[in-house]
PDB file as gemmi writes it, atoms N, CA and C in Angstrom:
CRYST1    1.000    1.000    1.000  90.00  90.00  90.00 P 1                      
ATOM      1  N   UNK A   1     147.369 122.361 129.622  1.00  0.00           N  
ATOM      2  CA  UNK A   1     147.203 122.931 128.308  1.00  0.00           C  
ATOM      3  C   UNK A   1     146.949 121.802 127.311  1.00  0.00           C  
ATOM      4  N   UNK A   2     145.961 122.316 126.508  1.00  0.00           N  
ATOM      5  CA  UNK A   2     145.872 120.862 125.310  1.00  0.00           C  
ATOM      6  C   UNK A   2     146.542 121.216 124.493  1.00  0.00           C  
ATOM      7  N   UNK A   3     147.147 119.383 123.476  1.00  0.00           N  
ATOM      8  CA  UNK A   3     148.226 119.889 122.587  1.00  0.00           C  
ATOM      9  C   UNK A   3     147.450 119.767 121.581  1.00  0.00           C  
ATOM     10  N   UNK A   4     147.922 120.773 120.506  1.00  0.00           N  
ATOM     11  CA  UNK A   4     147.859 121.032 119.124  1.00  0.00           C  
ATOM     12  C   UNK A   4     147.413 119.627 118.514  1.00  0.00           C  
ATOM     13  N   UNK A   5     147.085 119.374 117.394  1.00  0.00           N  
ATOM     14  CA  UNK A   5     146.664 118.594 116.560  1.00  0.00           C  
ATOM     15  C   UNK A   5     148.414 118.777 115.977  1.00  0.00           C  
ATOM     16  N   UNK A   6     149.229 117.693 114.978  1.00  0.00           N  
ATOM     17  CA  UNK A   6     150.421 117.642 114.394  1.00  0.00           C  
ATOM     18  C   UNK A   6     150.192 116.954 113.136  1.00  0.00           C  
ATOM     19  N   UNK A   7     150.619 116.915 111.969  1.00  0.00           N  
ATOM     20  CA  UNK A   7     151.339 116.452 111.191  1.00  0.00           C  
ATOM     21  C   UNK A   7     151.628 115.393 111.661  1.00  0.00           C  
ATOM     22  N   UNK A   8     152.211 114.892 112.750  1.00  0.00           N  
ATOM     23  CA  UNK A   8     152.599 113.787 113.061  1.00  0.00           C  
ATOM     24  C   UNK A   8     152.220 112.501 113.164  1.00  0.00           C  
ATOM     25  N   UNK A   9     150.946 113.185 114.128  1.00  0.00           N  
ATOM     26  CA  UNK A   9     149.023 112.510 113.557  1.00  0.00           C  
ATOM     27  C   UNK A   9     148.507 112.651 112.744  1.00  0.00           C  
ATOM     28  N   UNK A  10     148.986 112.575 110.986  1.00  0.00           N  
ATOM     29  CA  UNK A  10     148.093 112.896 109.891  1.00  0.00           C  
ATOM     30  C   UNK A  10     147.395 111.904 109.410  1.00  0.00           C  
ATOM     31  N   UNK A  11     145.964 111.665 109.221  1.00  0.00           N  
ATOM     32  CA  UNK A  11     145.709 110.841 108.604  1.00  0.00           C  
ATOM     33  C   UNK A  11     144.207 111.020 107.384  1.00  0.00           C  
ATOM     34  N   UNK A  12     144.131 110.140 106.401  1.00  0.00           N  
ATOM     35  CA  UNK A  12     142.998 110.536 105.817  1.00  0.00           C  
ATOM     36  C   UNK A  12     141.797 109.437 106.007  1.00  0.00           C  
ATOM     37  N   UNK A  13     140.556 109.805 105.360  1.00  0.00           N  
ATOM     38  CA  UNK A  13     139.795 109.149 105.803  1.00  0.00           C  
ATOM     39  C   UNK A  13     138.886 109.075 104.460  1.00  0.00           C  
ATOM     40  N   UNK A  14     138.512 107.978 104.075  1.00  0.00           N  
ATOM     41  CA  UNK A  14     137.790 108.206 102.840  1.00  0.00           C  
ATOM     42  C   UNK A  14     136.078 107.981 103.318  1.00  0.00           C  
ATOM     43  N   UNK A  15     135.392 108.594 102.898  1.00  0.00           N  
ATOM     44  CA  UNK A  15     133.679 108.947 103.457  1.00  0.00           C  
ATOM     45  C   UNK A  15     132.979 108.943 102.202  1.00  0.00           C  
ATOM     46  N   UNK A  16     131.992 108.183 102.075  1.00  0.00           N  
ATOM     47  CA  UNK A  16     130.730 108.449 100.999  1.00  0.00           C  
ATOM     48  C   UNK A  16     129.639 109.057 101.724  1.00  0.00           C  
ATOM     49  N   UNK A  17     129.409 110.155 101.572  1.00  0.00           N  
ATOM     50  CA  UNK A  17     127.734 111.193 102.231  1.00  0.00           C  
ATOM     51  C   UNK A  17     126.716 111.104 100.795  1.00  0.00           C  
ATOM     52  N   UNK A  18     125.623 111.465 101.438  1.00  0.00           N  
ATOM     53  CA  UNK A  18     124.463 111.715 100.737  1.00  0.00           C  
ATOM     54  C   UNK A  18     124.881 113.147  99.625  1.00  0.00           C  
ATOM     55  N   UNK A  19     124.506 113.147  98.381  1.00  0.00           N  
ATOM     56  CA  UNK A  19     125.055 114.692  98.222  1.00  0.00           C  
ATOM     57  C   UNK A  19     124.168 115.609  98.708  1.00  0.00           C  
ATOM     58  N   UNK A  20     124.510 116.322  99.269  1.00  0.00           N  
ATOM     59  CA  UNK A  20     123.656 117.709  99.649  1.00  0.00           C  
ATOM     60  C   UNK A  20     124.605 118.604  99.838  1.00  0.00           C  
ATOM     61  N   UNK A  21     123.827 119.982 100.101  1.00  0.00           N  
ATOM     62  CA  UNK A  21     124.925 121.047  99.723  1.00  0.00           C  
ATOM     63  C   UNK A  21     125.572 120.954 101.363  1.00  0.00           C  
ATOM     64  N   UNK A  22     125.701 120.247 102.430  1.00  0.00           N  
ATOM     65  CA  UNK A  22     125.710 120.481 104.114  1.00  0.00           C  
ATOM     66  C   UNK A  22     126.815 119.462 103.813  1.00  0.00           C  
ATOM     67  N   UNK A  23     126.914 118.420 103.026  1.00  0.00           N  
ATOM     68  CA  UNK A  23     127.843 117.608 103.030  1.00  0.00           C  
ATOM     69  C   UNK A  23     129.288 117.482 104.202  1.00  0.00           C  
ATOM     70  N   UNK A  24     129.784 118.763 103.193  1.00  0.00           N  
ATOM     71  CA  UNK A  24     131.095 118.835 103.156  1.00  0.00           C  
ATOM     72  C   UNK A  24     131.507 119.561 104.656  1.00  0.00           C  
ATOM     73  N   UNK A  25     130.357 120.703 104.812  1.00  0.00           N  
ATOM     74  CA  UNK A  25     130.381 121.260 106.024  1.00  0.00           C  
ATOM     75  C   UNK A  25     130.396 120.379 107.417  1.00  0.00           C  
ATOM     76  N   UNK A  26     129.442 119.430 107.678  1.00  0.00           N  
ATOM     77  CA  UNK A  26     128.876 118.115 108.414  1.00  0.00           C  
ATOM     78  C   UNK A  26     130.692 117.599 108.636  1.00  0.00           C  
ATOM     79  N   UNK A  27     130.885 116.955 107.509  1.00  0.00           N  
ATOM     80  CA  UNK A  27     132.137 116.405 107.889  1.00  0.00           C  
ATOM     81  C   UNK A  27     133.472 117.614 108.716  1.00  0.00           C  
ATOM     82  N   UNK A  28     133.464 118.624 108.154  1.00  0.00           N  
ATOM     83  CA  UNK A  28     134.569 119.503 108.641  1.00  0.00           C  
ATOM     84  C   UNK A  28     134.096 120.045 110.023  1.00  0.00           C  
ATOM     85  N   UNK A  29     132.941 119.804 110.404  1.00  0.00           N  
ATOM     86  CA  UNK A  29     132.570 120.677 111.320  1.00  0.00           C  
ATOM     87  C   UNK A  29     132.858 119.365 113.156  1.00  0.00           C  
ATOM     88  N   UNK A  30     132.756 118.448 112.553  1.00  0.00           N  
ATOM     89  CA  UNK A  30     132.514 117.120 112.903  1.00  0.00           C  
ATOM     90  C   UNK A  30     134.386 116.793 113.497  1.00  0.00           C  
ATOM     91  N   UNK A  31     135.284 116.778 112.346  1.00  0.00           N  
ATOM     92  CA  UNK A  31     136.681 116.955 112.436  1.00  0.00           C  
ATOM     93  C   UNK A  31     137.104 117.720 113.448  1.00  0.00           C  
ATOM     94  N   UNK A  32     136.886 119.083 113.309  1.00  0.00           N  
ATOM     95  CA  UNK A  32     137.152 120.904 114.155  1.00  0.00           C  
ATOM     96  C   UNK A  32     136.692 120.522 115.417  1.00  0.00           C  
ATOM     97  N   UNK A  33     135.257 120.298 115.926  1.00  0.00           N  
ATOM     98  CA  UNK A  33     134.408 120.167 116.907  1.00  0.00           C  
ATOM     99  C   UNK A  33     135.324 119.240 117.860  1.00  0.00           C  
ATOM    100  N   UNK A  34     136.032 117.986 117.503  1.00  0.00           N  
ATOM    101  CA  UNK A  34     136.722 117.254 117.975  1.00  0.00           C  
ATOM    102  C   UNK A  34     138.096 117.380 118.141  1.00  0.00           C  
ATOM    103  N   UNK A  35     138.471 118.877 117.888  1.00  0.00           N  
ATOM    104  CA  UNK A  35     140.094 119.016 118.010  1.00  0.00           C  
ATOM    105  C   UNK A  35     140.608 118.831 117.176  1.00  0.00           C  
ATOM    106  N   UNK A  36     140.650 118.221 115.783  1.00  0.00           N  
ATOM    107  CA  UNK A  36     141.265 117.772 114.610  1.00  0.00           C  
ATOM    108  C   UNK A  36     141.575 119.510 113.993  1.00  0.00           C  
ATOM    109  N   UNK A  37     142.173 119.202 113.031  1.00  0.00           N  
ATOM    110  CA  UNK A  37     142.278 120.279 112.005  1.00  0.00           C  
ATOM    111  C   UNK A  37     142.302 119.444 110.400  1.00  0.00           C  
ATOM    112  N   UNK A  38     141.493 120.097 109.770  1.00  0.00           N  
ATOM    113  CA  UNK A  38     141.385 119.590 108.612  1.00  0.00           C  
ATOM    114  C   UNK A  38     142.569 119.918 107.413  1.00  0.00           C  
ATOM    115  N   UNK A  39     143.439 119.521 106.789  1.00  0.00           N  
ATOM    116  CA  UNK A  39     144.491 120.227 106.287  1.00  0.00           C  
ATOM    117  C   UNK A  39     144.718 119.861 104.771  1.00  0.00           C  
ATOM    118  N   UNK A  40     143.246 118.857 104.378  1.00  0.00           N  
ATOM    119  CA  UNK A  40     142.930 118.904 103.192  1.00  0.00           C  
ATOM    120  C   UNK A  40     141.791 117.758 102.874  1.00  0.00           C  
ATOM    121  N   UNK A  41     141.187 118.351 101.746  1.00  0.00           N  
ATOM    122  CA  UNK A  41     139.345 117.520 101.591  1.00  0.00           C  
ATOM    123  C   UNK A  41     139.438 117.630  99.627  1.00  0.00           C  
ATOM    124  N   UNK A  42     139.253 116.404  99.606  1.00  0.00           N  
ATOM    125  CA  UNK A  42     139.303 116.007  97.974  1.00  0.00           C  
ATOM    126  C   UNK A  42     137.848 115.428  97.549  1.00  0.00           C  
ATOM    127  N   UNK A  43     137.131 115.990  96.765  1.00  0.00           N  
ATOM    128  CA  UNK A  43     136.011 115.071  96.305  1.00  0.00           C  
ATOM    129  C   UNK A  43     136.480 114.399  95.194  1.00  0.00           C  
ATOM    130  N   UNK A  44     136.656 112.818  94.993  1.00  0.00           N  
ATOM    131  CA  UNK A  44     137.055 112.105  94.649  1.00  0.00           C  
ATOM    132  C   UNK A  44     136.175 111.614  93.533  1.00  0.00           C  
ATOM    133  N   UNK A  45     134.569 111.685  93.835  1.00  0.00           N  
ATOM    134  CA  UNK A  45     133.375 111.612  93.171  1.00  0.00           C  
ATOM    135  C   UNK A  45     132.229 112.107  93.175  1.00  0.00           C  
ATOM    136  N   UNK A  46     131.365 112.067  92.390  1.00  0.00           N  
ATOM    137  CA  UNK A  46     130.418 113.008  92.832  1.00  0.00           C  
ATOM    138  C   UNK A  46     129.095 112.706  92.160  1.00  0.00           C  
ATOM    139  N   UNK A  47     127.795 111.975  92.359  1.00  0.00           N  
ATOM    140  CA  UNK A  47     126.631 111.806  91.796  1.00  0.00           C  
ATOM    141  C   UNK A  47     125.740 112.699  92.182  1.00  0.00           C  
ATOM    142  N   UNK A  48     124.175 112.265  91.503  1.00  0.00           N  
ATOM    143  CA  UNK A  48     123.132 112.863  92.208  1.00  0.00           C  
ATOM    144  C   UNK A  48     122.795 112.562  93.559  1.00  0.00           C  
ATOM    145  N   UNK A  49     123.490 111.571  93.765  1.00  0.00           N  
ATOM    146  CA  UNK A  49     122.915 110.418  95.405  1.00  0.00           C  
ATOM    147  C   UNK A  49     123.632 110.559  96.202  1.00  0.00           C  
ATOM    148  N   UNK A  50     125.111 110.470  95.858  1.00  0.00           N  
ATOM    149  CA  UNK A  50     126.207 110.330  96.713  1.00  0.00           C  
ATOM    150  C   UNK A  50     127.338 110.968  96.321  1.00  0.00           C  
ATOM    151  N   UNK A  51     128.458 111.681  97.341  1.00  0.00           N  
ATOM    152  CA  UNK A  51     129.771 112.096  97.112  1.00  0.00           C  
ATOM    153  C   UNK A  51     130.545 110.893  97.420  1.00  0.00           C  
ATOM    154  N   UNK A  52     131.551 111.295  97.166  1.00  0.00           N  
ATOM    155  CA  UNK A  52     132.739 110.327  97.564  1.00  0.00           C  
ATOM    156  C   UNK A  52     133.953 111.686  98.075  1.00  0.00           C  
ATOM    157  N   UNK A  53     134.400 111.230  99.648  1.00  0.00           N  
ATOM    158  CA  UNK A  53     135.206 112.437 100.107  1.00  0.00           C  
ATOM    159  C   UNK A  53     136.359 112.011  99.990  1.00  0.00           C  
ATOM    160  N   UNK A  54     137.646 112.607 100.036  1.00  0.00           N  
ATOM    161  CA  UNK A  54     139.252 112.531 101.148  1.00  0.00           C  
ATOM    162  C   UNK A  54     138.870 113.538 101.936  1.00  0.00           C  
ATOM    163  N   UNK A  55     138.950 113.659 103.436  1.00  0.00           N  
ATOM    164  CA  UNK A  55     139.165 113.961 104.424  1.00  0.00           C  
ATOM    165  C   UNK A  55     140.557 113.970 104.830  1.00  0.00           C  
ATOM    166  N   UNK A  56     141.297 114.980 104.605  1.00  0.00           N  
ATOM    167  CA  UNK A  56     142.457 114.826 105.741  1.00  0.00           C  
ATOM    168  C   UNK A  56     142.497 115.644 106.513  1.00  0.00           C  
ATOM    169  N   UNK A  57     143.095 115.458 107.613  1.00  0.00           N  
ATOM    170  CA  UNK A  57     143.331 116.113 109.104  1.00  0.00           C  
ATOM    171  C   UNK A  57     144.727 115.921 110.004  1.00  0.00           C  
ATOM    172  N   UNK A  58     144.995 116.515 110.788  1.00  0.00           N  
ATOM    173  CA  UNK A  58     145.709 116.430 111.864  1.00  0.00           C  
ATOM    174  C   UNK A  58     145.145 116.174 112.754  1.00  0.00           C  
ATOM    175  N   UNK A  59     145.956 115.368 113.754  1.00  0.00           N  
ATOM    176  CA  UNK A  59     144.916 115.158 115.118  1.00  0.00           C  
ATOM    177  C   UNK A  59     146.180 114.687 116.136  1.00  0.00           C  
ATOM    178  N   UNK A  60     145.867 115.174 117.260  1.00  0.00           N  
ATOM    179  CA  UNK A  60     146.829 115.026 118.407  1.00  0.00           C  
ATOM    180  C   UNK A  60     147.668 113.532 118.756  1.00  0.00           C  
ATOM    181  N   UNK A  61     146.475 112.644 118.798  1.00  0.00           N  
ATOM    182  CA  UNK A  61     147.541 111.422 118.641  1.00  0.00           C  
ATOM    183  C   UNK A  61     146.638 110.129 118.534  1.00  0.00           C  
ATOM    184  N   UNK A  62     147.347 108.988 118.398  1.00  0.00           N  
ATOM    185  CA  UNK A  62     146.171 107.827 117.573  1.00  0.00           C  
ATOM    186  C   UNK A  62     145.453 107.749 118.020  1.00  0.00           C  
ATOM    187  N   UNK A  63     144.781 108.081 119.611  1.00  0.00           N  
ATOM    188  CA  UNK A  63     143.507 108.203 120.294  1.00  0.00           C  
ATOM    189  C   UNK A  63     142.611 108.905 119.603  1.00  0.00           C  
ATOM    190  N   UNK A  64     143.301 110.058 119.716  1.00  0.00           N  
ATOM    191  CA  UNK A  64     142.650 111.055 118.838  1.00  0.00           C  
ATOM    192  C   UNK A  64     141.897 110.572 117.303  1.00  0.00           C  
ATOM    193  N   UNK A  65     142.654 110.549 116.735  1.00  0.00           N  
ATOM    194  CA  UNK A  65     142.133 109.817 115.803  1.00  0.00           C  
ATOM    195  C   UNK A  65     141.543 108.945 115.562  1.00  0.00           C  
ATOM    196  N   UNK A  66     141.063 107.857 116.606  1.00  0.00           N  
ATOM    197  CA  UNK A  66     140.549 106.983 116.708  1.00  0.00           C  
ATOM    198  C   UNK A  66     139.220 107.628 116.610  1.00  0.00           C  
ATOM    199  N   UNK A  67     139.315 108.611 117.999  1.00  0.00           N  
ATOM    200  CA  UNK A  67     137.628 109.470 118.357  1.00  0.00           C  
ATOM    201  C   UNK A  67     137.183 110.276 116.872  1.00  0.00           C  
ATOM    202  N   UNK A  68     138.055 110.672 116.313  1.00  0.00           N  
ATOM    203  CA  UNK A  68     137.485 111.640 115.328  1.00  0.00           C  
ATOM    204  C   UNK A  68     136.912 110.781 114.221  1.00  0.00           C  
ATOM    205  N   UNK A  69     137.067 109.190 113.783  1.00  0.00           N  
ATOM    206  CA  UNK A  69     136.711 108.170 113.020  1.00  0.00           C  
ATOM    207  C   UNK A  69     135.130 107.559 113.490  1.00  0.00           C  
ATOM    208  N   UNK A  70     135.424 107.733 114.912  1.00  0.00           N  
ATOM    209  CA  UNK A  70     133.842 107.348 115.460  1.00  0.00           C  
ATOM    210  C   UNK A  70     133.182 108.660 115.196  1.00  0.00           C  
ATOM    211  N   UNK A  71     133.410 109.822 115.272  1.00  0.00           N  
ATOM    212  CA  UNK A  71     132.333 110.774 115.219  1.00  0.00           C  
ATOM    213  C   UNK A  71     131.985 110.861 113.924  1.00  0.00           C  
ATOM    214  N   UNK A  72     132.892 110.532 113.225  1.00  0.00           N  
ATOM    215  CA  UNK A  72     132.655 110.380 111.631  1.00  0.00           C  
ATOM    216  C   UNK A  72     131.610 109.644 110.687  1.00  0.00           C  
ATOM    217  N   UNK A  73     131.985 108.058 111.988  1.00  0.00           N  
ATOM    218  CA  UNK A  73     130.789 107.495 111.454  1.00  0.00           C  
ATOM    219  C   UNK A  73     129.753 107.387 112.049  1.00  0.00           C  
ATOM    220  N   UNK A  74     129.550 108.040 113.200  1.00  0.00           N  
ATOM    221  CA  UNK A  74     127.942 108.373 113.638  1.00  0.00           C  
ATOM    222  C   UNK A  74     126.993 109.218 112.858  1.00  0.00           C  
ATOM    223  N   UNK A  75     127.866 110.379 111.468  1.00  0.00           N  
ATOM    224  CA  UNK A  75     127.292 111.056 111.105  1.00  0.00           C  
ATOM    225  C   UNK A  75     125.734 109.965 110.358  1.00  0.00           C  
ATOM    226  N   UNK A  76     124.655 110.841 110.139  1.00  0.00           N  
ATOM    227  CA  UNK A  76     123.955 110.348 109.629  1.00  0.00           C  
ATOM    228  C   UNK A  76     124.156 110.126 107.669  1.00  0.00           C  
ATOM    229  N   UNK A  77     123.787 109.092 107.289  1.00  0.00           N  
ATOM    230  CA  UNK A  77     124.486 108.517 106.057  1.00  0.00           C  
ATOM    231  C   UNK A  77     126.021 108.718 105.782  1.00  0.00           C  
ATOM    232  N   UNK A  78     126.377 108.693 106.593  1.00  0.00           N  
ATOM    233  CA  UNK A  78     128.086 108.422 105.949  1.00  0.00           C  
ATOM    234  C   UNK A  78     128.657 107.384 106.338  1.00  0.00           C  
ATOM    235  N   UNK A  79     129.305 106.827 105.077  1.00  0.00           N  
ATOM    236  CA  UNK A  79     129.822 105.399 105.038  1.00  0.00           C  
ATOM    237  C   UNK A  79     131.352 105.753 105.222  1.00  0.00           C  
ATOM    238  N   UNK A  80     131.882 104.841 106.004  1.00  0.00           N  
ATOM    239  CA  UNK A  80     133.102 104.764 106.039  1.00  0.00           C  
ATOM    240  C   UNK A  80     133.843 104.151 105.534  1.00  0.00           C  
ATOM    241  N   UNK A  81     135.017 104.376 104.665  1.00  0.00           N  
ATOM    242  CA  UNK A  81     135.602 103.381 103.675  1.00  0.00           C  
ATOM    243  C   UNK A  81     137.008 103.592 104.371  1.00  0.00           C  
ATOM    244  N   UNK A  82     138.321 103.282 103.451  1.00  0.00           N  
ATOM    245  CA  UNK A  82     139.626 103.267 104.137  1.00  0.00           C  
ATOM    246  C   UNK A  82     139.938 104.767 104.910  1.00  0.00           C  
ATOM    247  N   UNK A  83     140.537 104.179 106.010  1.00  0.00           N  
ATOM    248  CA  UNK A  83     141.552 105.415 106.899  1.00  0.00           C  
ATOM    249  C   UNK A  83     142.892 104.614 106.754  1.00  0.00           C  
ATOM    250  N   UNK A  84     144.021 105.717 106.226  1.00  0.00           N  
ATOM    251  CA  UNK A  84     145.064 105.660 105.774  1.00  0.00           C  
ATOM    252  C   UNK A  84     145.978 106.897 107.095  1.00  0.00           C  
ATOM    253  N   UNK A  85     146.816 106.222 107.516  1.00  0.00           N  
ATOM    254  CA  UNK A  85     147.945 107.334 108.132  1.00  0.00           C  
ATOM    255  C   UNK A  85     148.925 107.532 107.214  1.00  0.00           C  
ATOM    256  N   UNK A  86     148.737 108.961 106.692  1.00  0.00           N  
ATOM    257  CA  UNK A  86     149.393 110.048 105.998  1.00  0.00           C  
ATOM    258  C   UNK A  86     150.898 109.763 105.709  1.00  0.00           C  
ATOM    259  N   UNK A  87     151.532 108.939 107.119  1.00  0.00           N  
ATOM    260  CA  UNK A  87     152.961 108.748 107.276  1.00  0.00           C  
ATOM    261  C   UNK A  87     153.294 107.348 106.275  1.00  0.00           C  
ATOM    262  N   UNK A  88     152.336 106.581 106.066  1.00  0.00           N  
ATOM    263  CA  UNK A  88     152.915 105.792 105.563  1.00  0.00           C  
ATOM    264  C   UNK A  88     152.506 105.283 104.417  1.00  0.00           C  
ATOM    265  N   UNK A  89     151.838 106.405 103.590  1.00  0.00           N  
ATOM    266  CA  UNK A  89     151.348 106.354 102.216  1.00  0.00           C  
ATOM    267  C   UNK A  89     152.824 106.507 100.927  1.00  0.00           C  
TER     268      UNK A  89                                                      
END                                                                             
């Protein structure tokens, strides 16, 4: 049986995308697809060119999270800025 994504594994992830209206979807879909659960998303900024995200999620365990950071930044134009674990903010 696979385990749940936890709280335990919380962490956020800060992302600059292109703005478009797929943005936000791209990233959450990207999170989900990989087992994560998303358990909160902050736009932090917002131009004609570029967003600025918080991404947070749950994810099963620091592996996990590791994988869901690479799929993150394979997206096309998204920059990866700080990943923060939730626990020790």
């Amino acid at each position: 049986m696979a385990t749940a994504p936890s709280v335990s594994y919380s962490m956020t992830v800060r992302l600059e995308v292109p703005a478009s209206g797929t943005a936000v979807s791209q990233l959450t879909t990207a999170v989900e697809s990989s087992g994560g659960s998303v358990t909160g998303l902050d736009v932090t900024a917002s131009g004609h060119e570029k967003l600025r995200i918080d991404v947070t999620m749950a994810t099963t365990s620091t592996e996990h999270a590791d994988e869901i950071v690479e799929k993150l930044r394979g997206i096309e134009g998204v920059v990866l800025g700080k990943v923060s674990d939730r626990t020790f903010l």
